[in-house]
C-alpha positions as CSV (number, residue, x, y, z in Angstrom):
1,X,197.6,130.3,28.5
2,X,193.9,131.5,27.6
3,X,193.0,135.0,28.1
4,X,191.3,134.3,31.2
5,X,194.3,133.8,33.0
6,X,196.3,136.8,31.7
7,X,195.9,138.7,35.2
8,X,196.6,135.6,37.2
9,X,199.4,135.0,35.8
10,X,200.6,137.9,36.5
11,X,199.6,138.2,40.2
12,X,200.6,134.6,40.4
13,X,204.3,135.4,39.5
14,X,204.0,138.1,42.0
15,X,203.2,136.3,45.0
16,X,205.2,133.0,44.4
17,X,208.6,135.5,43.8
18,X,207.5,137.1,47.1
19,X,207.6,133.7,48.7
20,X,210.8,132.7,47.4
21,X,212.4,135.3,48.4
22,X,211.2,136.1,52.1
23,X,211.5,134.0,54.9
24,X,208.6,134.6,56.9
25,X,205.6,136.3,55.1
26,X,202.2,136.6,57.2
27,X,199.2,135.2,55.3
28,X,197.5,138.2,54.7
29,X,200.5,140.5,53.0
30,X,200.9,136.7,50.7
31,X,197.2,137.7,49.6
32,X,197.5,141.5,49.5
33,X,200.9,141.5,48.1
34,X,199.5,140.5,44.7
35,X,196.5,142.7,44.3
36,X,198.8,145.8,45.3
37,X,201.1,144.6,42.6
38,X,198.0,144.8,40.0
39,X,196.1,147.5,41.2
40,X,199.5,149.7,40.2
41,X,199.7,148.4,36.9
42,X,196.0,148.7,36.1
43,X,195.0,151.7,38.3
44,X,195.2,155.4,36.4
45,X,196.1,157.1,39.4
46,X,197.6,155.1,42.3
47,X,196.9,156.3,45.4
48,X,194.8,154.9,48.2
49,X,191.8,156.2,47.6
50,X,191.5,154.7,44.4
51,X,192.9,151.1,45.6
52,X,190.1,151.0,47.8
53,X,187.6,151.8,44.7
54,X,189.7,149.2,42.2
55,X,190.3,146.7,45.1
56,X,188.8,144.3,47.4
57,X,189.9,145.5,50.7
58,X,188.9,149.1,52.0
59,X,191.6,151.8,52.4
60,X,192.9,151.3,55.3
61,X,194.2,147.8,55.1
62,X,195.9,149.2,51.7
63,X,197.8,152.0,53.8
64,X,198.8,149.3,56.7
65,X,200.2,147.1,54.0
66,X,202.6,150.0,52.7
67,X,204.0,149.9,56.6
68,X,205.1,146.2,56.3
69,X,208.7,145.3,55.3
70,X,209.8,143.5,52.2
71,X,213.2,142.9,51.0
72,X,213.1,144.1,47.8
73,X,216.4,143.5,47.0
74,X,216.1,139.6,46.8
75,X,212.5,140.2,45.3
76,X,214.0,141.9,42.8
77,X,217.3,140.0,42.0
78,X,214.8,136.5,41.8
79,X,213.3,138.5,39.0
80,X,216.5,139.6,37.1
81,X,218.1,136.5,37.1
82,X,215.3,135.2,35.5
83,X,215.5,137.8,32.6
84,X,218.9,138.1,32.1
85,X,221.8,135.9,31.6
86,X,223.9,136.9,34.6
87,X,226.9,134.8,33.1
88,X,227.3,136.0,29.8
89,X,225.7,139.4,29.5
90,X,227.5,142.5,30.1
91,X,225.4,144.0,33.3
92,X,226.2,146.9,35.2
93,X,224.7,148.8,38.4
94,X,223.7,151.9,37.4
95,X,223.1,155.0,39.9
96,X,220.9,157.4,39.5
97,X,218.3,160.4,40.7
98,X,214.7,161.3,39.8
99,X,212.8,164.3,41.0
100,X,209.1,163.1,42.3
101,X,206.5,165.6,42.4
102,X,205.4,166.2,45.7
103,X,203.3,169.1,48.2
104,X,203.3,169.6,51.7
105,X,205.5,170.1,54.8
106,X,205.6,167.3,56.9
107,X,206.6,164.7,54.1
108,X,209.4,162.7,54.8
109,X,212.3,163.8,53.1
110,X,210.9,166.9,51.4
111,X,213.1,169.9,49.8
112,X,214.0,171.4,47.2
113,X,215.7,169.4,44.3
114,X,217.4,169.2,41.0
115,X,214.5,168.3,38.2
116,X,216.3,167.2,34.9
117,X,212.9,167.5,32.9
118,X,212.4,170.8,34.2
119,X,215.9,172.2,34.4
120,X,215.8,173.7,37.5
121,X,215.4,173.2,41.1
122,X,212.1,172.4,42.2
123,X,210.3,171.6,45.4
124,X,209.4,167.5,46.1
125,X,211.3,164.1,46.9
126,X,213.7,162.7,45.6
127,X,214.8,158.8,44.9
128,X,218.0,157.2,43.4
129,X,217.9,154.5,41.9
130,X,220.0,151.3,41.8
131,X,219.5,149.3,38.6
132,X,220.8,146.6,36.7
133,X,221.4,147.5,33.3
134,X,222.0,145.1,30.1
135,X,224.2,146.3,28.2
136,X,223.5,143.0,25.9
137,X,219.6,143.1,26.1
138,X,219.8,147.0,25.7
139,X,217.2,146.6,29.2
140,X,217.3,147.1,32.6
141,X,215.6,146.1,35.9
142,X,214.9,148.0,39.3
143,X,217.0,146.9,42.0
144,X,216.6,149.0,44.7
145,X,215.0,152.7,45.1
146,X,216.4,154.4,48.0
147,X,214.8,158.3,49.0
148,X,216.8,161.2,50.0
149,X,216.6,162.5,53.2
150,X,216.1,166.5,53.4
151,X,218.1,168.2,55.9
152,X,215.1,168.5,58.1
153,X,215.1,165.2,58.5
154,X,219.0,165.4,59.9
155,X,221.1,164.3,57.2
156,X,224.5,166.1,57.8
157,X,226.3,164.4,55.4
158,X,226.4,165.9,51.6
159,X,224.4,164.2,49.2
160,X,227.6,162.1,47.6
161,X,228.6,160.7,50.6
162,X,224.5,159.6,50.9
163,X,225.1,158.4,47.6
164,X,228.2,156.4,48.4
165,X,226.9,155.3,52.0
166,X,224.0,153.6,50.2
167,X,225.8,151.8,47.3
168,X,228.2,151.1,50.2
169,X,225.0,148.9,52.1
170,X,223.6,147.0,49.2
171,X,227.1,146.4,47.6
172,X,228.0,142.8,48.5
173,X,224.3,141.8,47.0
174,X,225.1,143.7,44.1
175,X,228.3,142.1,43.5
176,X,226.6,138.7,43.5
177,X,225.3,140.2,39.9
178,X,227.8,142.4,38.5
179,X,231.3,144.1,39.3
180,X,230.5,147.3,36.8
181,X,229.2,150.2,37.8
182,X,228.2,152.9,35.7
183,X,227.1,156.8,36.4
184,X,226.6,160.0,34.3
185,X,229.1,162.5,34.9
186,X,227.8,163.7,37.9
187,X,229.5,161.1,39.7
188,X,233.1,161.8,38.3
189,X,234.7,163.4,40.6
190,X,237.8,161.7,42.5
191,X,235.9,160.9,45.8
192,X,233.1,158.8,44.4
193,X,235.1,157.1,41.6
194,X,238.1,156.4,44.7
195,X,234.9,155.2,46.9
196,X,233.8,152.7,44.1
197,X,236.9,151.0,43.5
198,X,237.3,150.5,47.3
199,X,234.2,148.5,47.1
200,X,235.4,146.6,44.4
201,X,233.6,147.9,41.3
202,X,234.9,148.9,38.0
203,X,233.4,152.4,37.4
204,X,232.6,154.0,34.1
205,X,231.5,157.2,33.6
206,X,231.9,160.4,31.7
207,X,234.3,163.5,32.0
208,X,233.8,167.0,31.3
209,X,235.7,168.5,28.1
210,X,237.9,170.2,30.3
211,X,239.4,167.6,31.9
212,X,243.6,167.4,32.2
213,X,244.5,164.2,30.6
214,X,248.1,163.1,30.5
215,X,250.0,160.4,28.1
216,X,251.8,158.2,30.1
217,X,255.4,157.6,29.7
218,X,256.5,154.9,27.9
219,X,260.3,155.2,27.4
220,X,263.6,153.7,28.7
221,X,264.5,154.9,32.2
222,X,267.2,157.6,32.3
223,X,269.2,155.8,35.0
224,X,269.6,159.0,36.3
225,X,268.8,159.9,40.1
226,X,265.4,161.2,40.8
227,X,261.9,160.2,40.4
228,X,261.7,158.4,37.3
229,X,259.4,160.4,34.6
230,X,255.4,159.1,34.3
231,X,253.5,160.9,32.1
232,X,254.6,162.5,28.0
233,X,252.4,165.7,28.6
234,X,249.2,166.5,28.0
235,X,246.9,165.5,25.5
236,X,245.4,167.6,23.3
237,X,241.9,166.1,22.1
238,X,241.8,168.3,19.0
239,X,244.9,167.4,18.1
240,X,245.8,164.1,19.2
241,X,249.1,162.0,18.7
242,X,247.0,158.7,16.8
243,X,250.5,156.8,17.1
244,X,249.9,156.5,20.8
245,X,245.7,155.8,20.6
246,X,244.0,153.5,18.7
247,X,240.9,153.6,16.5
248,X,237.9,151.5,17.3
249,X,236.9,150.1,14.0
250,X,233.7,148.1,15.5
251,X,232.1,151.4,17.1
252,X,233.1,154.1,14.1
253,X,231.1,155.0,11.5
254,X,228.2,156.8,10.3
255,X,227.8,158.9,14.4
256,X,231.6,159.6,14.5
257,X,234.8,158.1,15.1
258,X,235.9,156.4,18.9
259,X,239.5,156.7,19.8
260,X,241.0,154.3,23.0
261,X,244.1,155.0,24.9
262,X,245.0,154.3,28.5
263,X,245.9,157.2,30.2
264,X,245.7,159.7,33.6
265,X,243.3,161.7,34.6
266,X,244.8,164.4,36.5
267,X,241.8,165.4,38.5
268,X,240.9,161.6,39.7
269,X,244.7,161.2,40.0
270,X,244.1,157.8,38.6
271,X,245.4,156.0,35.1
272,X,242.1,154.9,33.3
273,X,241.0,153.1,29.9
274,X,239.9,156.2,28.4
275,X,237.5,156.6,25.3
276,X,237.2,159.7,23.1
277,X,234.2,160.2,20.7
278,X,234.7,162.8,18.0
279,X,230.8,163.3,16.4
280,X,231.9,164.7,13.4
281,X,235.1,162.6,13.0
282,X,238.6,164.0,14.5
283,X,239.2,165.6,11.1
284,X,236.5,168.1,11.2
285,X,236.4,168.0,15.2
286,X,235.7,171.5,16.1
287,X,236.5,173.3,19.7
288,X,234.9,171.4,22.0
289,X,233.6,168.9,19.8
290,X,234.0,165.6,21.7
291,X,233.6,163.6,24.4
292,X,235.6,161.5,27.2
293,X,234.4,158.4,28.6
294,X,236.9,156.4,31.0
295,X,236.5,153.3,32.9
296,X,239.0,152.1,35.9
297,X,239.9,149.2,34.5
298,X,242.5,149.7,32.3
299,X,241.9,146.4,31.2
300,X,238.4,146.9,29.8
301,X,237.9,147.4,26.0
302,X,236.9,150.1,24.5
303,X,234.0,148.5,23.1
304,X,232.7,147.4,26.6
305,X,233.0,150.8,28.3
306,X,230.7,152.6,25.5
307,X,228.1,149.1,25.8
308,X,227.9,149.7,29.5
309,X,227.4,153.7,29.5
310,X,225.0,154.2,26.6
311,X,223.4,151.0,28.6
312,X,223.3,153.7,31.6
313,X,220.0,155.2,29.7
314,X,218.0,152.4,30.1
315,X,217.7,153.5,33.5
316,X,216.0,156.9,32.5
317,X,213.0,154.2,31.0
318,X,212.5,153.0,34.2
319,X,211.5,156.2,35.8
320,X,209.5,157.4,32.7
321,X,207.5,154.0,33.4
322,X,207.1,153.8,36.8
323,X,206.0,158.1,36.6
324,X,203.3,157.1,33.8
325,X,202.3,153.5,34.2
326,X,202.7,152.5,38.0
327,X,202.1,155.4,40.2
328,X,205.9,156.0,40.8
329,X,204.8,160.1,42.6
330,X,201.1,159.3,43.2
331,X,201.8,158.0,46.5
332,X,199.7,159.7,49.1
333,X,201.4,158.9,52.4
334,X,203.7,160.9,54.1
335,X,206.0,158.8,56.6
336,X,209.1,157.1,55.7
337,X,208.4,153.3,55.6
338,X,204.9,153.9,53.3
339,X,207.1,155.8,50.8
340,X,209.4,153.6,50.7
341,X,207.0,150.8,50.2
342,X,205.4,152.7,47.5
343,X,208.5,153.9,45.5
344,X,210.0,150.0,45.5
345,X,206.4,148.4,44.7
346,X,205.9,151.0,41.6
347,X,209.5,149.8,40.3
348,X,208.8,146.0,41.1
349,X,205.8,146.0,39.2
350,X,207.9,147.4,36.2
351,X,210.0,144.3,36.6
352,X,207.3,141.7,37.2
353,X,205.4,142.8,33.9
354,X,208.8,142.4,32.2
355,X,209.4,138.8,33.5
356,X,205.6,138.0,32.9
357,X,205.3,139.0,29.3
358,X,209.3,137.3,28.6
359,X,207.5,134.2,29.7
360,X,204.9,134.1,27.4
361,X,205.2,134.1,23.4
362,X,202.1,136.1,22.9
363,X,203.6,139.0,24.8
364,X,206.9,139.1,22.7
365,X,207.5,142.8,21.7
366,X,204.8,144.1,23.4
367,X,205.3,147.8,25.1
368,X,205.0,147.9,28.9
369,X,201.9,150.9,28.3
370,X,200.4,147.6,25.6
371,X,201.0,145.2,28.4
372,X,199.4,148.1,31.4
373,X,196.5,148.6,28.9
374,X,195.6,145.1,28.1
375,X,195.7,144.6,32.2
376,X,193.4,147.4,33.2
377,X,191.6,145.7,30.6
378,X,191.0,142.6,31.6
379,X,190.9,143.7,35.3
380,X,187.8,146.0,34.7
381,X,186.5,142.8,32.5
382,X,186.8,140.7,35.5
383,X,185.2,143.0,38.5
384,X,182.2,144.0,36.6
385,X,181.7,139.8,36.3
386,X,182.5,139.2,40.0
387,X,180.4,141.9,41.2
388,X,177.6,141.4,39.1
389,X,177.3,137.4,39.7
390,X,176.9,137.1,35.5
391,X,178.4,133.8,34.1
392,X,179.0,133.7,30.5
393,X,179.2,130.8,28.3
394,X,183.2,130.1,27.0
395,X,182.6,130.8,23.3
396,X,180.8,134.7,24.4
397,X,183.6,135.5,27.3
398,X,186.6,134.5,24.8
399,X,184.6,136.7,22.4
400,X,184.7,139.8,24.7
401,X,188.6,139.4,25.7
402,X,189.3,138.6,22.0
403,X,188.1,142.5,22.1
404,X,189.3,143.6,24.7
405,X,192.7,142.2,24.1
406,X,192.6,144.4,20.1
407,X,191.8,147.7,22.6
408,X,195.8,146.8,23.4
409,X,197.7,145.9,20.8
410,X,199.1,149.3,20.3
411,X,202.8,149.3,19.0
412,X,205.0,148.2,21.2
């Protein structure tokens, strides 16, 4: 591939994944679908206005296109497959919420919401996230991004059983990927975790250090009458009974020692494979000084439930992306359908300049703000030629991207 063909390639993978994965696409969104995809990775603020300035097409053909309908679910699981090994990696869906930064009154799905940067409430949007995460690759891709409806928009229900309705809708497409599911603690209370193994995942996630954990009973029955005994007490994390956990050699070390033991949760009412993490190493654990991680499937090693939540952060990458590199809150628009357009375009770009750059040696370790940089770039390269009718010679153009390609090579 010569330089020249660095953007095309790009938009080029964009529209031929669109085509593979939508049935019926009108001629015009096959052309404009592409240039969107672009303009959001090279543009420094991505909003209309500016798409008008960067692109070919005036404004308002830029703010019709954000009304048409794409299934980004397929779009996105074309592009997944293609980076990761769905047989052999360890994937899980992982949930999600991000506070977007957003004015006014009549947006759709306005309110007040939880900002984790901030640590407070704040007024915007709100999106969660559904991702695929690797715990193999240590990556993860955008499935689908989903905005919360504020109660003036008449959601009754509370904001877990939104959470649950929508992994609820795109589960059977999920489960084409991956059976795991994986959520912060947020999400461990008994009516989601219940909700998630009704739909057939295996959920991990994390408990608070509170939590009421019981051993369970392994003796000989009594024979006496009554309800035989199940559980040997309660478990005391400072102090535990190591005859009846096990260490985890493979994960122990140098950040603290990881203890496994299957076990109930009282407040899930549910036996689990849990995982304990002492920091400072169970003998200098101080009050407090742990954690408890748990999976439903009692089955799952300990190993795999720690891969799959610390894999659970790679989602927070794709937010910090999509906020500083594809326009993830810049969107102007206020109805539902452009929003949602614009919230799922910002995350597919992400995913289409992580397929493009996997494809192509001379990309390998490059950072997505390298890969953005060397785009806008080229992009700018390439409109002051078009516009200005100037044809250059080979040896003077490969010159001037040779240069402009050294502007990007920051490290990755």
């Amino acid at each position: 591939m010569t330089n020249q063909e660095d953007i095309s390639h790009y938009m080029g993978l964009a529209k031929d994944t669109l085509l593979a994965t939508c049935a019926k696409v009108r001629k015009n969104l096959q052309d404009l679908f592409p240039e969107i995809m672009i303009l959001l990775l090279v543009m420094r603020k991505k909003n209309f206005t500016q798409m008008a300035k960067y692109g070919k097409h005036n404004e308002h053909t830029y703010r019709s296109a954000f009304r048409k309908g794409i299934d980004w679910c397929v779009y996105n699981t074309k592009l997944i497959r293609e980076l990761f090994d769905t047989e052999n990696d360890l994937l899980a869906v992982a949930i999600d919420q991000s506070y977007i930064r957003k004015a006014g009154k009549k947006t759709y799905g306005i309110g007040n919401y939880w900002s984790g940067c901030a640590q407070a409430v704040k007024h915007g949007c709100e999106i969660t996230l559904l991702a695929i995460v690797n715990a193999t690759q240590k990556d993860a891709m955008a499935f689908r991004a989903i905005q919360t409806p504020g109660k003036a928009d008449g959601r009754k229900m509370s904001l877990t059983d939104f959470y649950i309705k929508q992994v609820k809708k795109y589960s059977k497409r999920m489960q084409r990927i991956t059976h795991n599911m994986v959520g912060d603690a947020a999400f461990s209370t008994k009516h989601f975790t219940d909700s998630m193994v009704e739909l057939g995942f295996t959920f991990v996630s994390r408990l608070r250090k509170d939590t009421a954990v019981r051993y369970l009973y392994a003796g000989k029955k009594t024979g006496k009458r009554g309800r035989p005994k199940t559980f040997d007490g309660y478990i005391d994390f400072e102090s535990p009974d190591l005859d009846r956990m096990q260490k985890i050699d493979s994960l122990s070390g140098d950040d603290g020692e990881y203890y496994t033991i299957v076990a109930n949760v009282k407040c899930l009412k549910r036996n689990v494979r849990l995982v304990v993490w002492y920091p400072e190493g169970l003998a200098r654990v101080k009050s407090g000084g742990y954690r408890l991680y748990y999976s439903t499937d009692k089955d799952m090693s300990g190993e795999d439930t720690m891969a799959i939540y610390h894999a659970r952060f790679q989602e927070e990458y794709l937010f910090r992306d999509g906020k500083q590199f594809t326009g993830l809150q810049d969107c102007q628009a206020r109805s539902k359908k452009k929003l949602h357009f614009a919230y799922n375009a910002a995350l597919a770009a992400i995913n289409t300049a992580k397929v493009a750059m996997a494809r192509d040696d001379k990309y390998k370790g490059m950072s997505l703000a390298s890969y953005s940089m060397l785009m806008h770039n080229m992009f700018i390269y390439r409109r002051i030629i078009e516009v200005s009718g100037i044809k250059l010679d080979k040896k003077k153009n490969n010159l001037i991207l040779k240069d402009l390609r050294a502007l990007s090579e920051a490290a990755a």
